[in-house]
Rosetta silent file (secondary structure, phi, psi, omega in degrees, C-alpha in Angstrom):
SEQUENCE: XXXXXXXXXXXXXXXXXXXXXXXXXXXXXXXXXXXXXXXXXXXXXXXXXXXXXXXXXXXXXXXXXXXXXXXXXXXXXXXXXXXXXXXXXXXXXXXXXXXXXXXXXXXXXXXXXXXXXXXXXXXXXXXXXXXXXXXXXXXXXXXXXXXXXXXXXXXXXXXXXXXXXXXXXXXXXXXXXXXXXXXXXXXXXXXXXXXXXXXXXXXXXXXXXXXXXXXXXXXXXXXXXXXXXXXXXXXXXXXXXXXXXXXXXXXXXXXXXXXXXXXXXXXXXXXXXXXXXXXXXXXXXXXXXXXXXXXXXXXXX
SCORE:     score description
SCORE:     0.000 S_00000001
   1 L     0.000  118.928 -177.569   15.549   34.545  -27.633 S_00000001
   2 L   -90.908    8.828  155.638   16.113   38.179  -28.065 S_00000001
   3 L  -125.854  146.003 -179.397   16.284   39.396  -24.668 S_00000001
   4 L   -88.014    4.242  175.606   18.669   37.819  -22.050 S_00000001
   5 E   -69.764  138.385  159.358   16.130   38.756  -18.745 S_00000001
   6 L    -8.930  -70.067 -176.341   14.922   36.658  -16.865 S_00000001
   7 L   -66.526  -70.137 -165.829   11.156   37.505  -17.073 S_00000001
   8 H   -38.956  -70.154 -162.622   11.937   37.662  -20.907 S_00000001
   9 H   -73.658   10.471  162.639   13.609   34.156  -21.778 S_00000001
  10 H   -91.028  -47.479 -168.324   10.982   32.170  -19.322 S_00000001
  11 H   -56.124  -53.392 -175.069    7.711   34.062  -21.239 S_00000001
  12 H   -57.735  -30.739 -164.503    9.841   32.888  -24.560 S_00000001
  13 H   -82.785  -53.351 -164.612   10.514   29.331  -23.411 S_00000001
  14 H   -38.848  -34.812 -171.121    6.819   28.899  -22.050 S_00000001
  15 H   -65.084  -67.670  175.294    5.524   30.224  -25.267 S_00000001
  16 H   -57.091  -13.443 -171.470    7.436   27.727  -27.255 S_00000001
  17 H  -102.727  -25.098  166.532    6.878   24.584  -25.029 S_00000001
  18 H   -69.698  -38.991  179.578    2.907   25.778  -25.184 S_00000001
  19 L   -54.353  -31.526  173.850    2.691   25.849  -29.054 S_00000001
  20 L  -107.513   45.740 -171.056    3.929   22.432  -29.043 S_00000001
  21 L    22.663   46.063  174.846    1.231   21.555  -26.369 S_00000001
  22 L   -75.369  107.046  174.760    3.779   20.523  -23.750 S_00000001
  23 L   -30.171  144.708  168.492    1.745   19.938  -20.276 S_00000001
  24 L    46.383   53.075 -125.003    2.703   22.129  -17.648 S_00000001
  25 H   -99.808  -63.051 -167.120    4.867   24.156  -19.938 S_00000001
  26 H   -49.041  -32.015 -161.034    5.317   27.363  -17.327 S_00000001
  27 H   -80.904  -40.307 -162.072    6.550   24.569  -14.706 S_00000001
  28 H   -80.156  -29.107 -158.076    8.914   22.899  -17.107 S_00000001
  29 H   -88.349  -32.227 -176.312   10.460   25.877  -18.072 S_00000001
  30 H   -97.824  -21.169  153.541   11.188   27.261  -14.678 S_00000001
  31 H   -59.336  -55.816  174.392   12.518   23.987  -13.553 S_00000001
  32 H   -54.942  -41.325  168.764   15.234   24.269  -16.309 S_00000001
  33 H   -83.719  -17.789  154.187   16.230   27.220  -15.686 S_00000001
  34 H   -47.311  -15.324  176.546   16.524   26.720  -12.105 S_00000001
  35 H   -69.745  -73.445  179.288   19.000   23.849  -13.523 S_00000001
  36 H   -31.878  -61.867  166.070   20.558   26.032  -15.239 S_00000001
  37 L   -59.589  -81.201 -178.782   21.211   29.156  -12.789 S_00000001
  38 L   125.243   47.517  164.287   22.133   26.163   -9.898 S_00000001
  39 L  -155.952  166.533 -156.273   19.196   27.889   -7.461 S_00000001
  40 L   -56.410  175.599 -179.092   16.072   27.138   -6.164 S_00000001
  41 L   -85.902  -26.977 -153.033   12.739   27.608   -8.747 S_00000001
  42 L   -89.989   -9.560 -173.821   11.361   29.883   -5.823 S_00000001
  43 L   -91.685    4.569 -157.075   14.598   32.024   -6.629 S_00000001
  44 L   -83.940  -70.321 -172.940   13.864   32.746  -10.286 S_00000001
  45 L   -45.683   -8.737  151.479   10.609   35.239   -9.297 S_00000001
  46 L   -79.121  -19.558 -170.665   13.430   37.458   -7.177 S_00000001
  47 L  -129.573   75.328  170.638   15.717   38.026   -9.620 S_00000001
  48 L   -69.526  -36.606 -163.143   13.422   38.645  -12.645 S_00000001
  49 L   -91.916   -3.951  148.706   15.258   41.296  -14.187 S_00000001
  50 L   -18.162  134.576 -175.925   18.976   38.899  -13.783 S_00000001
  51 E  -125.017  123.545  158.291   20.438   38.807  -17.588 S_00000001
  52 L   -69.814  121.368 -176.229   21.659   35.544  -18.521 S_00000001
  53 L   -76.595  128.766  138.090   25.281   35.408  -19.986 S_00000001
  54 H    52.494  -65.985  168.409   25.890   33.809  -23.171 S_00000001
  55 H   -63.433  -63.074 -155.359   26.857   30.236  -21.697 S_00000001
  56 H   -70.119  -44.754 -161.535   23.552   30.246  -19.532 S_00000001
  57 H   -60.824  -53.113 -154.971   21.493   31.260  -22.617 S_00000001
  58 H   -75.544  -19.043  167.236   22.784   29.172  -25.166 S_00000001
  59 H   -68.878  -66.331 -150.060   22.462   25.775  -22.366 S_00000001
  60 H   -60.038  -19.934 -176.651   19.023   26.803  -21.356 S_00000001
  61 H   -77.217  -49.169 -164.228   17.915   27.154  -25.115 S_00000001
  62 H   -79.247   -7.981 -168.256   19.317   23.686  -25.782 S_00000001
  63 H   -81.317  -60.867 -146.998   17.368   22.450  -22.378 S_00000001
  64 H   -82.727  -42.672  159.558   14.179   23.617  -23.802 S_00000001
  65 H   -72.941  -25.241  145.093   14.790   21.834  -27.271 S_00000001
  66 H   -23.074  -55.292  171.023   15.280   18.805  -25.414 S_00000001
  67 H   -52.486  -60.010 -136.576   11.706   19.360  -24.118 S_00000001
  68 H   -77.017  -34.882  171.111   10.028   20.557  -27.120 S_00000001
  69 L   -94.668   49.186 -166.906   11.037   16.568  -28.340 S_00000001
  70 L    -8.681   72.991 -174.650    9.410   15.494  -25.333 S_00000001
  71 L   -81.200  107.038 -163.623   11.947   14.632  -23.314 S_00000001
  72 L   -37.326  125.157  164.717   11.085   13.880  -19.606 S_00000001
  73 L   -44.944  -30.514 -177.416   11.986   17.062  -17.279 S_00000001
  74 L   -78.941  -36.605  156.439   13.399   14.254  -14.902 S_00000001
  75 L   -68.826  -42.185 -155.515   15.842   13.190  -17.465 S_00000001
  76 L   -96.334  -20.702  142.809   16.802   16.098  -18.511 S_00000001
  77 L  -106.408    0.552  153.394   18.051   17.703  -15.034 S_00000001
  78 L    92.545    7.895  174.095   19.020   14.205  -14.041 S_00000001
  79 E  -164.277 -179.385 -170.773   16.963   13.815  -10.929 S_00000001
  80 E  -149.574  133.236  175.055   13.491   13.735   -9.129 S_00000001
  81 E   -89.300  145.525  175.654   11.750   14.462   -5.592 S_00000001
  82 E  -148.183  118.486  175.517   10.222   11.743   -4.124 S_00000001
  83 L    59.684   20.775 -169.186    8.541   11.851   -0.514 S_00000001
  84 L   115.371  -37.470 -153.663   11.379   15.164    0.022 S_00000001
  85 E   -86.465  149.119  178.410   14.088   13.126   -1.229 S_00000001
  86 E  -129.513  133.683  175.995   16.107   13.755   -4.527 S_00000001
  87 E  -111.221  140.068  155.414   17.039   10.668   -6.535 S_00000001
  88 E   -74.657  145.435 -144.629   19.043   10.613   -9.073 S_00000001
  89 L  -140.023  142.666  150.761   17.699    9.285  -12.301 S_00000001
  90 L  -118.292 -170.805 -165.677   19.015    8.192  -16.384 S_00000001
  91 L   -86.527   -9.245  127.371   17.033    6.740  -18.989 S_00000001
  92 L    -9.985  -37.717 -122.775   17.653    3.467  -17.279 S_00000001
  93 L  -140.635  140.862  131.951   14.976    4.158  -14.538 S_00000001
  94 L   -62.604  127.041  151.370   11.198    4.474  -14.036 S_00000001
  95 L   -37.824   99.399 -159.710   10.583    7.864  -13.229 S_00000001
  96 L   -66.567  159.359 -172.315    9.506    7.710   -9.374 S_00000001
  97 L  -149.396  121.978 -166.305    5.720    9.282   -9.137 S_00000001
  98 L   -71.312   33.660  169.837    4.165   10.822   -6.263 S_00000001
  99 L   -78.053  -60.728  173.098    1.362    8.303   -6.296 S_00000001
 100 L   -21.050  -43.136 -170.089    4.080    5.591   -5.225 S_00000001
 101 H   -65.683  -16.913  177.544    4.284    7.656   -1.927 S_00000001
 102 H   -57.028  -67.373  172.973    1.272    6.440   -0.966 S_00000001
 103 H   -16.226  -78.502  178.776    2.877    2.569   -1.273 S_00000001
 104 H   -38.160  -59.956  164.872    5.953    4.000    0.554 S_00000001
 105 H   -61.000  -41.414 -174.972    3.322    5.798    3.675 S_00000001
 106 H   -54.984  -37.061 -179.126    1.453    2.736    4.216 S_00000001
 107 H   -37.547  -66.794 -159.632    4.842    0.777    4.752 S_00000001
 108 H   -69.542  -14.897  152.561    5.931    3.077    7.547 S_00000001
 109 H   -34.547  -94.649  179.369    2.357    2.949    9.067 S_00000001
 110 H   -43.326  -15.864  175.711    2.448   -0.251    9.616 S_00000001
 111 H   -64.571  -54.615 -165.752    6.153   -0.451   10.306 S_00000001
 112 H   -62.738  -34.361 -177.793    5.591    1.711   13.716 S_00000001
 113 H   -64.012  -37.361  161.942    2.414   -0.416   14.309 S_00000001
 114 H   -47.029  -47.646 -167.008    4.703   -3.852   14.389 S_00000001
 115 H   -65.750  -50.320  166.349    7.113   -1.819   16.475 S_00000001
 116 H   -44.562  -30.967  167.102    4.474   -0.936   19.185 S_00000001
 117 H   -68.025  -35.115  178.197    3.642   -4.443   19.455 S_00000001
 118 L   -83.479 -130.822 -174.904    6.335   -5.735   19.903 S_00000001
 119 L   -87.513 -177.381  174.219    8.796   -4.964   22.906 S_00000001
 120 L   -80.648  -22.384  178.554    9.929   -1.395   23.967 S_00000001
 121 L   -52.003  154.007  163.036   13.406   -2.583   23.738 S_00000001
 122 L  -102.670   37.666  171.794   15.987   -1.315   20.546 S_00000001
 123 L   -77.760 -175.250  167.287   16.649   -5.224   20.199 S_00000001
 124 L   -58.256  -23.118  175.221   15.944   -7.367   17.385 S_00000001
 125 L   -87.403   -2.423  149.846   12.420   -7.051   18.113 S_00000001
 126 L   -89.088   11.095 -169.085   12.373   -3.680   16.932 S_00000001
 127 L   -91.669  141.036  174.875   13.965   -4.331   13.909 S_00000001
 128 E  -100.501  109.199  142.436   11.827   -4.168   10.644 S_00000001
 129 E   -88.338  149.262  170.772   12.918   -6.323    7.108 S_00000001
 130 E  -136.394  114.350  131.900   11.636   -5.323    4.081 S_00000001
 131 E   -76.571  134.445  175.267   11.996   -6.713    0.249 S_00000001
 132 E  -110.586  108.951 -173.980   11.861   -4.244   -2.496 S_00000001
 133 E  -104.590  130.125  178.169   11.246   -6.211   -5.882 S_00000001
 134 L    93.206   37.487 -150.848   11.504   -4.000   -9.196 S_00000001
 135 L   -75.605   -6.657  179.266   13.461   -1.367   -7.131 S_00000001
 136 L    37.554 -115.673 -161.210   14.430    0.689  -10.297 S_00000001
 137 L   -81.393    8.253 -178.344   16.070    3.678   -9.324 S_00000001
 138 L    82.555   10.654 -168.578   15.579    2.568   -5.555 S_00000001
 139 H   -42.452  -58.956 -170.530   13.341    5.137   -4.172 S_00000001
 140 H   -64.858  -65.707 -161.261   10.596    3.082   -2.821 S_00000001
 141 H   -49.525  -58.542 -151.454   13.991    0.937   -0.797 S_00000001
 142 H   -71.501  -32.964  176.555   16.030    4.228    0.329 S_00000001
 143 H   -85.546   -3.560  160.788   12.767    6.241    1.612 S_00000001
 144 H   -63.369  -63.750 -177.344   12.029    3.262    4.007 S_00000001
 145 H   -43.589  -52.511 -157.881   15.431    3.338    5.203 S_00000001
 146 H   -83.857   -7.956  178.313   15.473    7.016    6.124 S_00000001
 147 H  -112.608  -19.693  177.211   12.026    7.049    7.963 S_00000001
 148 L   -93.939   80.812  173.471   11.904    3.426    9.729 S_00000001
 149 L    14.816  -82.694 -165.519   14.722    3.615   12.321 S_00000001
 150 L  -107.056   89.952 -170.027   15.532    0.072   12.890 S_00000001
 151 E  -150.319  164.153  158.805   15.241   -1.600    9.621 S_00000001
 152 E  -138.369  135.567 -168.323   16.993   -3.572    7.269 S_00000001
 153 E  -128.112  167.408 -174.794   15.770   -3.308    3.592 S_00000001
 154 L  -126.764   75.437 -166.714   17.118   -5.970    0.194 S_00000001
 155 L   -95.519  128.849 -147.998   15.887   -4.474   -3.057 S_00000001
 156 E  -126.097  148.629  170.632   16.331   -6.728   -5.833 S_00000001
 157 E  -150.195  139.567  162.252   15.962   -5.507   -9.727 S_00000001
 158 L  -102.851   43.060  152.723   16.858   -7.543  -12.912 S_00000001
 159 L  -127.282  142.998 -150.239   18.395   -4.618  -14.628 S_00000001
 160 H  -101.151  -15.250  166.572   21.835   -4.200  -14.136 S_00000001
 161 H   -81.991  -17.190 -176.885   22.007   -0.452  -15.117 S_00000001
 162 H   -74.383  -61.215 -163.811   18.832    0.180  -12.442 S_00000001
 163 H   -56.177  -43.717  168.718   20.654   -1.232   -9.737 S_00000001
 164 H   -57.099  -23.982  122.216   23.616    0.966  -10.635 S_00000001
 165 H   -41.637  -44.650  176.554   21.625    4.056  -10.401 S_00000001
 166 H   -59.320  -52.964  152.945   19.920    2.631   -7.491 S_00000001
 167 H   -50.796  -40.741  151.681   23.279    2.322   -5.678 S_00000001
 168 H   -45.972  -65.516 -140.612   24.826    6.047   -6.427 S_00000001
 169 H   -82.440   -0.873  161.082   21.177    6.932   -4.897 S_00000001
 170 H   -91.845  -38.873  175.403   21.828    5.027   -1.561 S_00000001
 171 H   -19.848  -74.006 -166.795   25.131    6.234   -1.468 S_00000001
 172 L   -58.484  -21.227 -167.504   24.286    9.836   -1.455 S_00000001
 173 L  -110.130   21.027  171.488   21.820    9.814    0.884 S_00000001
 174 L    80.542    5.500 -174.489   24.006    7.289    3.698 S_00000001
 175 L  -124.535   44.140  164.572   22.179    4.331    3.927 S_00000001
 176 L   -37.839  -54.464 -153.313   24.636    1.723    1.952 S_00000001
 177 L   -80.869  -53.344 -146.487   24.639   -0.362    5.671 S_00000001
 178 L   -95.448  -22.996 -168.512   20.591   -0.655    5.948 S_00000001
 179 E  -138.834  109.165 -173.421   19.512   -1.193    1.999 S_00000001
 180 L  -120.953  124.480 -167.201   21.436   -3.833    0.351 S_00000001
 181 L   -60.113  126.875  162.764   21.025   -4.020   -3.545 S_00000001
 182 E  -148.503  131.337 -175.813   20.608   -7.299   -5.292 S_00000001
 183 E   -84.635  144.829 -178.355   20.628   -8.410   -8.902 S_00000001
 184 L   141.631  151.367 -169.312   18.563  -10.445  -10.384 S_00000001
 185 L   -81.923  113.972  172.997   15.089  -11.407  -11.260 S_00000001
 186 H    63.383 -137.503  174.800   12.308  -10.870   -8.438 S_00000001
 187 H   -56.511  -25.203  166.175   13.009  -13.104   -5.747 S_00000001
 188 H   -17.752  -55.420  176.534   16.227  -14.960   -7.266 S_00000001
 189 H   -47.155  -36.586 -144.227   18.731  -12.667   -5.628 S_00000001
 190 H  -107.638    9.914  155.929   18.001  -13.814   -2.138 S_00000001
 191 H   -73.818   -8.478  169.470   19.424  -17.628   -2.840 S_00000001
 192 L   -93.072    0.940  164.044   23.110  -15.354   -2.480 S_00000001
 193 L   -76.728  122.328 -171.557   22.121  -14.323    0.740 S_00000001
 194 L   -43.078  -95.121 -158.393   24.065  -16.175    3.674 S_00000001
 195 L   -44.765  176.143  170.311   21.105  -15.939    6.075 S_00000001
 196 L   -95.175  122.199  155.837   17.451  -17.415    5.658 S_00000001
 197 L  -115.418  144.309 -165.335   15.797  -14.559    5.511 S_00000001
 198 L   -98.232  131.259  168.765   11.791  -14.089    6.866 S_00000001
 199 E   -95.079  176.945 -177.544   10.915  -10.291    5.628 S_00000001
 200 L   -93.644  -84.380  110.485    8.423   -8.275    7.765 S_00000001
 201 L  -172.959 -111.245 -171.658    7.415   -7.030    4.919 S_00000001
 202 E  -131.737  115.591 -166.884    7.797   -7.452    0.992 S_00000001
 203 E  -133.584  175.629 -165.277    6.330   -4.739   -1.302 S_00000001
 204 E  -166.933  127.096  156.754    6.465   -3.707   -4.617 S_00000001
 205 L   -76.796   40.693  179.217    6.086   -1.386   -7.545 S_00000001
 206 L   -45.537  157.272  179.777    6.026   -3.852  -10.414 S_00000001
 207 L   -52.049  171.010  142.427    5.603   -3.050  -14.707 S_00000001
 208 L  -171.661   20.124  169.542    1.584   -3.207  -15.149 S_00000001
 209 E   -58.118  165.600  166.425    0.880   -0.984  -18.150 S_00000001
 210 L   -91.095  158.047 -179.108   -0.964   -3.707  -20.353 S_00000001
 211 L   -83.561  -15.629 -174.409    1.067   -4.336  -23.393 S_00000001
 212 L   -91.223  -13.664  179.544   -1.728   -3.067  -26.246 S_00000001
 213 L   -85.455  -23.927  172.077   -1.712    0.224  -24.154 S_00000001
 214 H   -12.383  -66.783 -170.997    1.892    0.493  -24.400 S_00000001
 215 H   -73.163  -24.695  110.541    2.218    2.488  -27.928 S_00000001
 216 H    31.753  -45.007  159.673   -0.722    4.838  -26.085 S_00000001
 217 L   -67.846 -163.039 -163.827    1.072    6.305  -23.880 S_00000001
 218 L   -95.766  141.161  178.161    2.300    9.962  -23.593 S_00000001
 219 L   -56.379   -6.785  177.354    5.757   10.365  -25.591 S_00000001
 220 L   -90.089  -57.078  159.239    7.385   11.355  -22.253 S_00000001
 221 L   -22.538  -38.162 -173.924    6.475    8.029  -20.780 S_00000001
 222 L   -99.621   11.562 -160.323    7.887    6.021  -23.632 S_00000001
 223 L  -117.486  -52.673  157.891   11.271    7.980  -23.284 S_00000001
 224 L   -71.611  165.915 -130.539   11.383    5.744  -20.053 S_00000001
 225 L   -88.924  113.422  172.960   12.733    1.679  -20.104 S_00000001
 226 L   -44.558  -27.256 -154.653    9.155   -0.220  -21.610 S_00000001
 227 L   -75.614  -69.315 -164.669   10.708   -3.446  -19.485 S_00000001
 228 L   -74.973   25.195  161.189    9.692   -1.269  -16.078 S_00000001
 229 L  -125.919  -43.565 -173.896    6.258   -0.543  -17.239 S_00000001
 230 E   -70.258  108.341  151.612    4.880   -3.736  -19.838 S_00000001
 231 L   -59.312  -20.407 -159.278    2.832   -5.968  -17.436 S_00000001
 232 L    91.595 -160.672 -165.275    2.068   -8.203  -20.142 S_00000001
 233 L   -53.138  -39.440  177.516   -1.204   -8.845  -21.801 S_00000001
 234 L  -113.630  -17.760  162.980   -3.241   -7.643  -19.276 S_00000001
 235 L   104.435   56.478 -164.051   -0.927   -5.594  -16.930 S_00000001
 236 L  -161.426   -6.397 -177.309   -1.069   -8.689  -13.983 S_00000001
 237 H   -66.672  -34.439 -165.429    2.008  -10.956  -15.510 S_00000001
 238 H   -79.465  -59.321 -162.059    4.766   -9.766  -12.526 S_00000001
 239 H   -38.987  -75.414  171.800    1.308   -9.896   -9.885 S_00000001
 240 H   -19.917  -76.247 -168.066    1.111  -13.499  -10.940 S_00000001
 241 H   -63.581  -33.980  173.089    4.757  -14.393  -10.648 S_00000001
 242 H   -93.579  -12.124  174.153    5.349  -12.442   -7.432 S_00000001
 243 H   -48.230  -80.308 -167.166    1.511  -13.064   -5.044 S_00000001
 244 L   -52.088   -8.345  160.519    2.174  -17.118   -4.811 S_00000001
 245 L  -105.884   14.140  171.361    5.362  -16.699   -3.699 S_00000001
 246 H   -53.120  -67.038 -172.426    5.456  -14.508   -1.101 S_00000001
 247 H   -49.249   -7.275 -172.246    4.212  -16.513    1.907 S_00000001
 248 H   -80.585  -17.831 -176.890    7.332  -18.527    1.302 S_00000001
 249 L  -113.656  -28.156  177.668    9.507  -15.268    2.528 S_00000001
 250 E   -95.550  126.959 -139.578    7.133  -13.530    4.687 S_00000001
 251 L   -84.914  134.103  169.002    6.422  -13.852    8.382 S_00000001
 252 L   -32.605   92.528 -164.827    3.337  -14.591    9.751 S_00000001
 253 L   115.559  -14.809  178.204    1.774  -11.106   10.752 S_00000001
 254 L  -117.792  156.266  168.586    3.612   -9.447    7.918 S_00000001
 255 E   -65.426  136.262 -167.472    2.441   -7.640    4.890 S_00000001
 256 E  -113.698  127.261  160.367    2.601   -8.141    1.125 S_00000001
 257 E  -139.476  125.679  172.978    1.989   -4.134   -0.649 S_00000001
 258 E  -103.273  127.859 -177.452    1.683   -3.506   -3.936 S_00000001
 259 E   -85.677  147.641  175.374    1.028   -0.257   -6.120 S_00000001
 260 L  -123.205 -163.655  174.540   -1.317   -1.534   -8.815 S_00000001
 261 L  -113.499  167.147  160.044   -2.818    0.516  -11.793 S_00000001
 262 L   -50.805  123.309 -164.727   -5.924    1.992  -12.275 S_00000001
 263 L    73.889   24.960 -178.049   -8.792   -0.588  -12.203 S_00000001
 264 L  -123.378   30.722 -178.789   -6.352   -3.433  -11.215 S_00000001
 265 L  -122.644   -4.779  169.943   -7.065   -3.504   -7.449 S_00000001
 266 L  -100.006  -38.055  176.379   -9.985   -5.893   -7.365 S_00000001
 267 H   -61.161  -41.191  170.307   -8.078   -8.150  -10.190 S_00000001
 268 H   -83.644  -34.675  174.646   -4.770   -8.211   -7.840 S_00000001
 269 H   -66.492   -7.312  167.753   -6.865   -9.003   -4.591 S_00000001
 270 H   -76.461  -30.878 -167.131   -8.293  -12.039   -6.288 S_00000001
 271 H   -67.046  -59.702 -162.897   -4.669  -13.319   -6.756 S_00000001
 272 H   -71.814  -18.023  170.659   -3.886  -12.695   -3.363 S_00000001
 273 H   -62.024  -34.587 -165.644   -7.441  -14.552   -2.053 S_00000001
 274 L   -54.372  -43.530 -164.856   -6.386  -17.001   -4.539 S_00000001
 275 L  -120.703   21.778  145.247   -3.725  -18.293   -1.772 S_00000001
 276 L    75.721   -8.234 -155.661   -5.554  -18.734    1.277 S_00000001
 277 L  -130.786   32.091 -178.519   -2.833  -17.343    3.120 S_00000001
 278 E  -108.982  176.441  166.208   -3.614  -13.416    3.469 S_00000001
 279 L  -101.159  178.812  175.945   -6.396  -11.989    5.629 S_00000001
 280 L   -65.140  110.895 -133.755   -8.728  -10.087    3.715 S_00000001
 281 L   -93.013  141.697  175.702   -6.872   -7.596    1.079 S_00000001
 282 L   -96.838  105.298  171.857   -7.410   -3.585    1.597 S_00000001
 283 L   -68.824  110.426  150.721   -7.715   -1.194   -1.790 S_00000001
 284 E  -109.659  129.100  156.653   -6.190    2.123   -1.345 S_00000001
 285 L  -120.661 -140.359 -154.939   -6.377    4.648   -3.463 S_00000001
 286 L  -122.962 -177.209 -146.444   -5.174    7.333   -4.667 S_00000001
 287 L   -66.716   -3.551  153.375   -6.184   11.714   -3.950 S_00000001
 288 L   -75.998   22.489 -178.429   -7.809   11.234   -8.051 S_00000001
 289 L    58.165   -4.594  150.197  -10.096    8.291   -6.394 S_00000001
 290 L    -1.837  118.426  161.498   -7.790    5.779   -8.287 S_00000001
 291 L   -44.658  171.649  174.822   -6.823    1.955   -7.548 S_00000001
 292 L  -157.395  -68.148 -157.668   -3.527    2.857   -6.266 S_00000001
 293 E  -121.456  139.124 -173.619   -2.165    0.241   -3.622 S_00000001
 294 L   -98.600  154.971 -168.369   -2.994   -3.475   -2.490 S_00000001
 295 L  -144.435  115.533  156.857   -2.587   -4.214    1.204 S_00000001
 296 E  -142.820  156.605  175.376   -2.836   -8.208    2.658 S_00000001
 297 E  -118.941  162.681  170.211   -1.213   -9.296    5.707 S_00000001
 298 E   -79.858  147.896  173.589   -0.272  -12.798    6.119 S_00000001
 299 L   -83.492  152.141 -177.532   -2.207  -15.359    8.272 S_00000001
 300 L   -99.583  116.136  170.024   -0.446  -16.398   11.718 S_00000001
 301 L   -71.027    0.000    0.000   -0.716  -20.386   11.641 S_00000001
């Protein structure tokens, strides 16, 4: 890049990350260098004429070839916002996506609507559990903890590098005592738990790409772990393994929610219909008119 300004070396990276048709190329580019510099993105557009020294140049140039071999922007500054929040993220990890926030709002809906029902008290009867199965980098666990008060949440993943990213990311943000990590596949984890526990309830971001769409996706996608995306043949193998076993953990009166994929919200509410022991399941989607999220409550017997 032959000038070190600002204004100059963003119009050069954008130029280069458009030629090699990189989406959102102006965005990517000002996110990196906002890495770079160590200040806000909204801070770039104040200090246009700011000359980048030598060291600054020669990272942000190597930032940008990283891109150009379409390398996730999330990987590549090592984190992601989700619902406000910044998680940290490796190539371990699903990428968190703000569709997922819907999954995450619906929770805490319904969380305050349990709490109004029950008593007024800050007893046990305000307290919410939640399982989080496929918790990756732990997003979905850690933004329940910080918005439901009185909660306890158990997010279980059978990768042993997620849950180690997942744990840095409760650290940093304080909530180690309310969201306790556990390895191990899907429900497994919770035979090492002293208590019996009943969750409130148990939701989930599961793989559900179909496996023939798999090579299909966008090269930034496939730069994240295939394990947290391949559903199997049809994108419904974890929906399978985790629907019939729910009512065995969840209380009567509590909720089963699931992010599905597009066109996989009538195909997961037959599963849950399947087992007699939901109310009638609600399809939300998502602000592109998407399937997005599955909703059943449990029947009270």
């Amino acid at each position: 890049m032959a000038e070190n300004r600002v204004s100059e070396v963003l119009y050069e990276a954008t130029r280069k990350l458009r030629k090699r048709r990189i989406p959102e190329a102006r965005i990517d580019a000002d996110i990196l260098l906002a890495h770079v510099l160590k200040i806000e993105r909204a801070e770039i557009y104040l200090n246009p004429d700011y000359e980048l020294d030598r060291k600054e140049l020669s990272t942000y140039e190597k930032l940008i070839e990283r891109r150009l071999k379409r390398e996730p922007v999330a990987f590549i500054v090592g984190h992601k916002e989700f619902l406000g929040f910044r998680f940290f993220l490796n190539k371990d990890v699903l990428i968190p996506r703000p569709e997922t926030e819907i999954l995450v709002e619906k929770v805490i809906e319904k969380a305050r609507n349990i709490i109004n029902l029950r008593s007024s008290g800050r007893g046990k009867d305000n307290f919410i559990t939640i399982l989080d199965l496929c918790t990756g980098s732990g997003n979905i666990a850690i933004s329940l903890a910080k918005n439901i008060e009185f909660c306890k949440v158990y997010a279980s993943d059978i990768s042993k590098a997620a849950m180690q990213v997942a744990r840095i990311n409760a650290r940093f943000h304080n909530v180690e005592g309310k969201v306790e990590m556990l390895f191990g596949d899907l429900f497994s984890p919770l035979e090492k738990v002293k208590e019996n526990i009943i969750f409130d309830f148990i939701v989930s971001n599961p793989p559900y790409v179909k496996s023939t769409e798999l090579p299909w996706l966008q090269p930034e996608v496939k730069k994240e772990p295939l394990s947290a995306l391949d559903g199997g043949e049809d994108g419904l193998d974890f929906y399978r393994h985790i629907i019939p076993e729910v009512p065995r953990y969840l209380l009567g009166g509590g909720y089963l929610i699931m992010e599905v994929g597009d066109g996989q919200g009538e195909s997961v509410m037959s599963l849950m219909r399947r087992e007699k022991q939901f109310s009638v399941p609600e399809l939300v989607k998502d602000y592109s008119g998407l399937d997005r999220v599955v909703i059943a409550q449990k029947l009270r017997f």
